[in-house]
C-alpha positions as CSV (number, residue, x, y, z in Angstrom):
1,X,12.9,-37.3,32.0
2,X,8.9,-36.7,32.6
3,X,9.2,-33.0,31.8
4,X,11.2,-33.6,28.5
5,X,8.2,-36.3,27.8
6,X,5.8,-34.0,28.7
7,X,7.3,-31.4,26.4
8,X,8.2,-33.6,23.5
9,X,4.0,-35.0,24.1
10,X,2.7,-31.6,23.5
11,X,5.1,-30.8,20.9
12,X,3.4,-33.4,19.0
13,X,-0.2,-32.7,20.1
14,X,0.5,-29.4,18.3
15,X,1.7,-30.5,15.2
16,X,-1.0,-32.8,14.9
17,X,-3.4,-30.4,15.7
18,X,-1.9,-27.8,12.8
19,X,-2.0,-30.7,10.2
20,X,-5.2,-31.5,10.9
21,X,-6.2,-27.3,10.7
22,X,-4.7,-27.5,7.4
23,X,-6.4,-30.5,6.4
24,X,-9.4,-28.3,6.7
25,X,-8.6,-25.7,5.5
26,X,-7.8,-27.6,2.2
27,X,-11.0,-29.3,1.9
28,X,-12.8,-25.6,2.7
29,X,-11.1,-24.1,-0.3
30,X,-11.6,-27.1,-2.2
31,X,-15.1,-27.1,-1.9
32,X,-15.5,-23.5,-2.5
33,X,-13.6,-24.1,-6.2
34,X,-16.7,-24.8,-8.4
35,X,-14.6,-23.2,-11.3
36,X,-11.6,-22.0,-13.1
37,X,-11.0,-18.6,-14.1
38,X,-10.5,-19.5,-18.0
39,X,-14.3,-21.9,-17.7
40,X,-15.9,-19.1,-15.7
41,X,-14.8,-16.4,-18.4
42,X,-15.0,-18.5,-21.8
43,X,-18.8,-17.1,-22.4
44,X,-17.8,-13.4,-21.8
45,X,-17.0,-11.0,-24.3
46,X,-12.9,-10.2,-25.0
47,X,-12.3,-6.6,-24.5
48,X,-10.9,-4.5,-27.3
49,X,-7.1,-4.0,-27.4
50,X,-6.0,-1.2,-25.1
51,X,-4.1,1.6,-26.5
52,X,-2.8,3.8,-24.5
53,X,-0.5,6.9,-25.1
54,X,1.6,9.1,-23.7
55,X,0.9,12.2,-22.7
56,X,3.4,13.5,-20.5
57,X,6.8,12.6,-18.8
58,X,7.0,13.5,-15.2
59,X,10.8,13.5,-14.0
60,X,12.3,14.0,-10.7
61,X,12.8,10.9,-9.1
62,X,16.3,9.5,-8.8
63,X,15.0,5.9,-8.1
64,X,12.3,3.2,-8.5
65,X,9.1,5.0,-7.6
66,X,6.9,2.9,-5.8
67,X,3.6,4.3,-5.6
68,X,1.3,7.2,-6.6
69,X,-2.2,8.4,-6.0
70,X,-3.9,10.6,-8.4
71,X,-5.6,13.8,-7.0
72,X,-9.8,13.9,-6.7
73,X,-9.7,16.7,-9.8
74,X,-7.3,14.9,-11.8
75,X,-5.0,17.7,-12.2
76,X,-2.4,16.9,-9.4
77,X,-0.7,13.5,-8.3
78,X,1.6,12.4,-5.6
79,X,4.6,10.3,-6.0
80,X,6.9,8.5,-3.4
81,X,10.3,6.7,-4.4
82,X,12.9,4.7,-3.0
83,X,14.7,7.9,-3.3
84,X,13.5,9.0,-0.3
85,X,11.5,11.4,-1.5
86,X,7.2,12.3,-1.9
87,X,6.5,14.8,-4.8
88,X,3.8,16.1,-5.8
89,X,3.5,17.1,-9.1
90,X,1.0,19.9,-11.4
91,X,0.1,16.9,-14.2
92,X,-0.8,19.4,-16.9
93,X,2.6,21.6,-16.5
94,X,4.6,18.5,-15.1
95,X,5.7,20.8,-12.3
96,X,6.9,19.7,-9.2
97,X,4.6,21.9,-6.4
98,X,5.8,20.1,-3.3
99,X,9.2,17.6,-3.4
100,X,9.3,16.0,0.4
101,X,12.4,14.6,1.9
102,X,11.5,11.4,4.0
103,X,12.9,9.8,6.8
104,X,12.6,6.4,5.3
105,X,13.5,5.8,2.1
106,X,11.3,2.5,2.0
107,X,8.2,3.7,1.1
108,X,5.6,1.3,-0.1
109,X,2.2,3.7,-0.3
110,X,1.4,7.2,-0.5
111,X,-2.5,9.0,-1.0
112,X,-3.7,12.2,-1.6
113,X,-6.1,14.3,0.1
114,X,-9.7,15.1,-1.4
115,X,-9.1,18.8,-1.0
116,X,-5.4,18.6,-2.3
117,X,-4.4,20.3,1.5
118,X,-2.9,17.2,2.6
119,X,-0.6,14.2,1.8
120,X,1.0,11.0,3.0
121,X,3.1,8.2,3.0
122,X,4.7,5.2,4.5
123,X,6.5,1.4,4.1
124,X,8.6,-0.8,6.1
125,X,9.2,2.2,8.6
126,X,5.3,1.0,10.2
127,X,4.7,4.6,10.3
128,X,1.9,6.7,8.4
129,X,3.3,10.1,8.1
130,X,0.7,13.1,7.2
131,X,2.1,16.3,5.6
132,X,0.0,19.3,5.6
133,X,0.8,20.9,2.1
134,X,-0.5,24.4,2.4
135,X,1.9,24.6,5.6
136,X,4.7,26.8,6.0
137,X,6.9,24.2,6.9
138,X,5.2,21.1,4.9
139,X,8.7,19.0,4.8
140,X,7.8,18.4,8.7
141,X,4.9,15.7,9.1
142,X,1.9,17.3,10.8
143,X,1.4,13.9,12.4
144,X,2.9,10.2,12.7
145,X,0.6,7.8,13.0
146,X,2.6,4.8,14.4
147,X,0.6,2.1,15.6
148,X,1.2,-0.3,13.4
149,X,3.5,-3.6,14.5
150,X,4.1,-4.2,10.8
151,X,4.9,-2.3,7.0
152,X,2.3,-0.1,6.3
153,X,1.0,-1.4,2.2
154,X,-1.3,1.4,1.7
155,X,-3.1,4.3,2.9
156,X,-6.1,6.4,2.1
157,X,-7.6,9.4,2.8
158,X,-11.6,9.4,3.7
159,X,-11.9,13.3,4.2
160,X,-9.3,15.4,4.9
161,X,-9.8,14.6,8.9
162,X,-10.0,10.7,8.4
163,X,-7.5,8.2,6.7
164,X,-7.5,4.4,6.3
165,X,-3.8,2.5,6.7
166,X,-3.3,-1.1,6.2
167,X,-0.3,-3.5,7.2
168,X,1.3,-6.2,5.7
């Protein structure tokens, strides 16, 4: 009986304590609105119409392709797709020069080195896997890293011995 009380007590203490948290948080982010997005751009100038056009049509991947980084000279890009594949591609010939096989198909970021040497990807495996593209063997990751507890959203290369990864 007194340990089911005593249970059932802090149960409650905890649920008032996370309603009152939110309580907070509400009035924090209420105070912090001063604006709206349509008030706060009304006195800016509208932007002219966008028109874009096509210039070329990469094709390779067999499935939804859900991300791409653009290489530092603009000439190359890298591609990864639910088809389980990283590609990267020659933009001006639309040449495939590298077409990776991945171990996960669910890949949800890729990046591109600034020398073009190196390239990456990862998703809901939680692993950042780094291919080195000059390699012999460049379908084998050079390294894993694997240290996140969650689905890596995106990665970046700083230099081509330093990369940023994110989670969630």
């Amino acid at each position: 009986g007194k340990n089911k009380g005593d249970i059932a007590q802090r149960i409650q203490n905890a649920e008032d304590e996370a309603k009152e948290l939110r309580k907070q948080i509400k009035e924090s982010q209420d105070a912090k609105a001063d604006t709206t997005l349509s008030t706060f751009t009304k006195s800016m100038d509208k932007l002219e119409k966008c028109s874009m056009k096509c210039r070329r049509t990469l094709r390779g991947h067999l499935s939804k392709i859900y991300a791409l980084q653009w290489s530092d000279e603009k000439t190359h890009l890298v591609s990864a797709s639910q088809d389980g594949k990283m590609i990267v591609w020659d933009a001006l010939t639309t040449n495939k020069t590298h077409a990776i096989p991945l171990r996960c198909s669910w890949v949800m970021t890729c990046a591109y080195s600034p020398s073009g040497r190196y390239a990456a990807c990862g998703g809901l495996d939680n692993i950042c896997s780094v291919y080195k593209l000059d390699a012999e063997n460049y379908n084998k990751p050079l390294i894993e890293l694997n240290n996140h507890t969650g689905y890596l959203s995106c990665c970046r290369f700083l230099n081509d011995q330093q990369m940023l990864t994110s989670s969630g």
